[in-house]
Phi, psi and omega in degrees: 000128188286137167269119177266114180310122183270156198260124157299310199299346180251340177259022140294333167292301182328277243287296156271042185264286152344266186304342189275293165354288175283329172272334188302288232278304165324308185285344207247316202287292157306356195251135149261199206268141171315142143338146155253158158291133200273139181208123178211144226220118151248126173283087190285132206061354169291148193258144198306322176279024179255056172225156166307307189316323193248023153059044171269103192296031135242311199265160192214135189219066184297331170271304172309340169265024188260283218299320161277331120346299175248022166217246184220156190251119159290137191236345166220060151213146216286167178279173168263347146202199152282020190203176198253005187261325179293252239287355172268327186249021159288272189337282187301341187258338186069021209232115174289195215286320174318309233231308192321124160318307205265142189228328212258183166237005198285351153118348192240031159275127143305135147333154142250162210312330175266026199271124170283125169242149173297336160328290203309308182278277133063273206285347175296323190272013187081008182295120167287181189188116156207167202237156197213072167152211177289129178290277148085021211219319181177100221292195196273137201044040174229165168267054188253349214299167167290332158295339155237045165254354190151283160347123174289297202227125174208109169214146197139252177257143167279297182278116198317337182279311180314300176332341185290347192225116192309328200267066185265159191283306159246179157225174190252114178254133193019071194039034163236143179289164183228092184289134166266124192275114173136334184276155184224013206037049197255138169289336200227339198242195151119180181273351209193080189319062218316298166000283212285328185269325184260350151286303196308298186304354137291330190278319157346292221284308167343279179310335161257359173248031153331317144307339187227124168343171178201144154224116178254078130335127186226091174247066185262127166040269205308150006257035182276117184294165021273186202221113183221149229187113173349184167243294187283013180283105199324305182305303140347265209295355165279304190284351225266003174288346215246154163234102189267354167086157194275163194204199183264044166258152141080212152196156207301357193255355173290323216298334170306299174314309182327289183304293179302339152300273199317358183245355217231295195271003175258293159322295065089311196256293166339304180293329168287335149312322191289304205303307169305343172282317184303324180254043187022066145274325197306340168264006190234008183222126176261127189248090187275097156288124181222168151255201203244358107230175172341147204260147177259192205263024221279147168058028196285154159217205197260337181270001183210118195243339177233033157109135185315299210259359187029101166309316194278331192093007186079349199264299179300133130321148155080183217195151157353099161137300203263148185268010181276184198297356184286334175274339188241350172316151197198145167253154196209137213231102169250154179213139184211053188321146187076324177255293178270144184290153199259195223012059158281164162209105216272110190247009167320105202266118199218161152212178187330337191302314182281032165278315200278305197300333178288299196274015165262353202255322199269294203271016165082018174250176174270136159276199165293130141335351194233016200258167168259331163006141147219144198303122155306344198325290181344267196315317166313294174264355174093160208257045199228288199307292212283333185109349207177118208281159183295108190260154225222148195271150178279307162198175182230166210232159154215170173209152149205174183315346185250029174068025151253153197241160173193118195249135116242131193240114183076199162254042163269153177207118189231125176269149103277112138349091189240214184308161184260141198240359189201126161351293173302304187306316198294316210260017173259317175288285179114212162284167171299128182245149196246041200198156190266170178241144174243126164232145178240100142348331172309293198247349187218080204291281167342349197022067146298317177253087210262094147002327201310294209276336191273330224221026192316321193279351154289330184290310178307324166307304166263350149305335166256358168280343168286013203244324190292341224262299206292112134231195196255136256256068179304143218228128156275186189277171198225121188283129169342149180237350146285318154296039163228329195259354191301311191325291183311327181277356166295313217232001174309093168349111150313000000 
């Protein structure tokens, strides 16, 4: 009987033929996701119930419920304060209210020179980085400016106040102005819709770094009044037929702009969704949508007491300026196709700190040491994928200059009250109190029932995580504030 001699050499081929395999399949299994490029869209002032998703019967946001629809929802996570220049330098700095440089809202504090940004940490991974809408951090020759945080390129308002207006006589790029011939800082009017110019300008920075990371930040306007609006501006031109009845606006045609803005920066976001497919990114970009605090009361009458589109839903209390939850509640949208699953929904409790560490996390750097953040990854990609359960904050803290303070630990929740800063807050709020309020979020969403007298060892309890939180407050540098307030008294609507 003939012995059939074995060919070594071919099952030396299987065999590693074989094994290539089995490490392709190991390796595919074990790797996380390449960096991504970042794309993260601040809304300002939309309020967590003013999307079509959350069934808001006037406004309609068919691409932002696409994105949640296929990626994940946050349902608890808070802004960095109630207002937009403290919750823009919670977010870039990763530093709650305690720690955070910018406290105030008055529109003219800066950074200070050793203020760490997520731009900043970014570009150590090689990040191009650029910002596009409002800044509200530090005006043009202070050392607040975005260019020496991080930022390549940042244009549109440096000063929050330049922001009151779509129609500005300029806008800005990396402090030098750029005149719109034709704009007059007029609220409602001009040749040159600022919104539309600081969109192109983002889809630019998009296109040219196409080839390279990115970290693009969009801290755009819209829909934050006063409101003036193209004449040809298609969504305009759906809502401006409709009669929705007068409120505390204006004039009878905002609460329609409003709605048209929110549908007009939801188009906005579709084309940008278009633009990453078109340059096949779209599986390489993680795309964050938020707003940027709590929503206001806009357009109240005796038939809408909490506003034509009621930001809150009838559910949260207070509004924009205040810490119960109508200030700080926010809606938050991640979309990562392919790397998170889509209809997730996170009931998980994060705020603005935890952003920088999450996206340092992503592009493979460290963040500083000194942020209060904790990294979102777990939640994001699931805690299987990331290596490592989700960690959860002992509490998150706010503060501000007109006295109100707020500790949530869990679902305890302790208010202080300090000055009312607004009409609608006035007739909601009450007077300012020098004593903490107690709510358990568990049973009582509405903070209707305060807790305090029932529950002493809790207030004590998170009242001194309010006394570890608070240090004092280093003033960056501040632009006159007669000059800084002159714009509004010029061009202020009669």
């Amino acid at each position: 009987m003939m012995k059939i001699k074995p060919d070594f050499s071919l099952i030396t081929l299987i065999f590693f033929l074989f094994s290539c395999g089995v490490r392709e399949t190991s390796e595919q299994i074990n790797t996380k996701p390449s960096p991504p490029n970042i794309i993260h869209i601040v809304l300002d002032e939309l309020g967590y119930f003013e999307t079509s998703y959350m069934n808001n019967q006037y406004l309609e946001t068919p691409n932002i419920d696409k994105l949640a629809a296929g990626g994940l929802r946050f349902n608890q996570l808070l802004a960095g304060a109630s207002v937009c220049a403290p919750t823009r330098s919670v977010l870039m700095t990763g530093k709650h209210l305690g720690h955070t440089t910018v406290r105030g809202n008055a529109g003219n504090q800066s950074l200070l020179p050793n203020d760490t940004t997520i731009a900043m940490v970014l570009k150590k991974a090689g990040y191009a980085t650029g910002g596009f809408g409002k800044w509200g951090l530090g005006d043009a020759n202070t050392e607040g400016v975005p260019e020496k945080h991080g930022f390549d390129i940042f244009y549109g308002y440096y000063d929050q106040r330049h922001a009151h207006t779509y129609f500005p006589e300029y806008l800005v790029r990396n402090s030098q102005k750029e005149y719109l011939e034709g704009n007059t800082n007029d609220y409602y009017k001009g040749r040159h819709f600022a919104h539309d110019l600081i969109f192109e300008e983002s889809l630019k920075f998009i296109k040219e770094n196409q080839d390279k990371s990115f970290y693009c930040y969009l801290p755009f306007t819209v829909p934050h009044g006063l409101w003036g609006i193209p004449a040809n501006n298609p969504e305009w031109n759906e809502y401006k037929n409709q009669d929705w009845g007068g409120g505390m606006q204006r004039r009878k045609e905002d609460p329609l702009i409003y709605a048209a803005m929110v549908k007009m920066v939801d188009r906005q976001i579709g084309e940008l969704i278009e633009l990453l497919e078109k340059l096949k990114l779209d599986e390489n970009t993680l795309v964050l949508i938020t707003g940027d605090n709590g929503g206001e009361y806009y357009f109240a009458n005796e038939k809408y007491p909490r506003g034509q589109f009621d930001p809150n839903g009838g559910v949260f209390r207070g509004e924009k300026r205040d810490f119960y939850e109508g200030g700080l509640r926010i809606p938050a949208v991640v979309w990562w196709p392919g790397k998170i699953k889509p209809g997730s929904v996170s009931e998980h409790l994060c705020y603005f700190p935890d952003i920088m560490p999450t996206f340092a996390e992503l592009v493979g750097v460290h963040a500083p040491d000194d942020i209060d953040g904790l990294s979102l990854v777990p939640t994001l990609l699931g805690e299987e994928q990331a290596g490592r359960t989700q960690e959860k904050h002992e509490y998150l803290y706010w503060e501000s200059p007109n006295g109100w303070v707020a500790v949530r630990s869990g679902n305890w929740k302790i208010v202080k009250r300090g000055k009312i800063m607004s009409p609608s807050t006035r007739r909601t709020m009450g007077k300012p109190s020098g004593e903490f309020e107690l709510y358990n979020l568990a049973e009582d969403l509405g903070e209707k029932t305060d807790l305090a007298a029932e529950y002493p060892e809790i207030v004590e309890r998170l009242s001194k995580y309010a006394e570890m939180a608070h240090e004092e407050n280093i003033i960056g540098q501040v632009i006159p504030e007669l000059e800084h307030l002159a714009f509004d008294r010029q061009t202020m609507p009669k």
